[in-house]
C-alpha positions in Angstrom: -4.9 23.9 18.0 -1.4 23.9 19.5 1.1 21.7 17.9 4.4 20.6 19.8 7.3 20.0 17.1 10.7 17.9 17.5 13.4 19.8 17.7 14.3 17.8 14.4 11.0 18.6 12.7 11.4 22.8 13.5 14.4 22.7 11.9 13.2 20.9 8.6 10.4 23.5 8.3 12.5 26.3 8.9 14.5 25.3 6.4 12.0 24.5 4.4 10.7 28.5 5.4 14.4 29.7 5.0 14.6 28.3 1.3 10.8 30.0 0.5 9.4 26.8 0.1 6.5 28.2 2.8 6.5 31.4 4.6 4.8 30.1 7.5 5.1 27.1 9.9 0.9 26.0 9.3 2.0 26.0 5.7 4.2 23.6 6.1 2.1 21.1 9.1 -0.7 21.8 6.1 1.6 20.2 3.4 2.5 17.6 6.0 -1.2 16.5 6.9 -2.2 16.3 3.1 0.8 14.4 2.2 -0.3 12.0 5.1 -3.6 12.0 4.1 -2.5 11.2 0.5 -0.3 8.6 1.9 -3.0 6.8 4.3 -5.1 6.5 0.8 -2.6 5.2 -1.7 -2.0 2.4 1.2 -5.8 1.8 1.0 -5.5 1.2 -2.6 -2.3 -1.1 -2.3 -4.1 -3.4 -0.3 -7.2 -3.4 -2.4 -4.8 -4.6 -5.3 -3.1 -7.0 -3.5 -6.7 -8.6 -2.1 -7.7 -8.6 -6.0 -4.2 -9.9 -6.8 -4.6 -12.8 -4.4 -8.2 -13.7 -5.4 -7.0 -14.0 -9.1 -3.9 -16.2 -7.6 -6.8 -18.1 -6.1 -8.8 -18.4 -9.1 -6.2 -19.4 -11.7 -5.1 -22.1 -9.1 -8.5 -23.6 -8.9 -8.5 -23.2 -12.3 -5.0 -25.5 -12.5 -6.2 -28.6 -10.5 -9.7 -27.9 -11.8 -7.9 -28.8 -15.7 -8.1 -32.4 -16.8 -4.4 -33.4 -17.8 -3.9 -34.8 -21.4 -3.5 -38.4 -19.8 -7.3 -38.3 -18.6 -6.1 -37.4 -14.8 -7.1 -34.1 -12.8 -4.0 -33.0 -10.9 -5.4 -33.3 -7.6 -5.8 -37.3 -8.3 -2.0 -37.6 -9.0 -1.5 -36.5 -5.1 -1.3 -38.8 -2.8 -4.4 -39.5 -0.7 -4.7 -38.2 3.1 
């Protein structure tokens, strides 16, 4: 496979090859692909909390209207009606 860097990304990684970080430029696309691939999963997981986040924001408001009020009224009868 043939890879076509910016001009901006050939200098990073031979800076990155100038410093000894790598000593080759596949090392550094290599580092580059896992760190995307790393990336693209902790996304994955981010949006799994956040769906599990808003299905307990979900619950715990059902939960609220569900909850008689100490003066013998639900919440949702103190709204007006539609």
């Amino acid at each position: 496979m043939h890879i076509n860097l910016t001009p901006d990304q050939r200098a990073l990684v031979q800076k990155a090859i100038e410093s000894g970080r790598f000593e080759r430029e596949e090392q550094a696309v290599q580092e580059a692909l896992a760190l995307w691939e790393t990336d693209a999963a902790l996304l994955l997981q981010g949006f799994e909390i956040a769906k599990r986040a808003a299905r307990l924001a979900t619950a715990i408001r059902l939960r609220t209207l569900c909850t008689p009020s100490p003066w013998g009224l639900s919440q949702g009868a103190l709204e007006a009606p539609h």
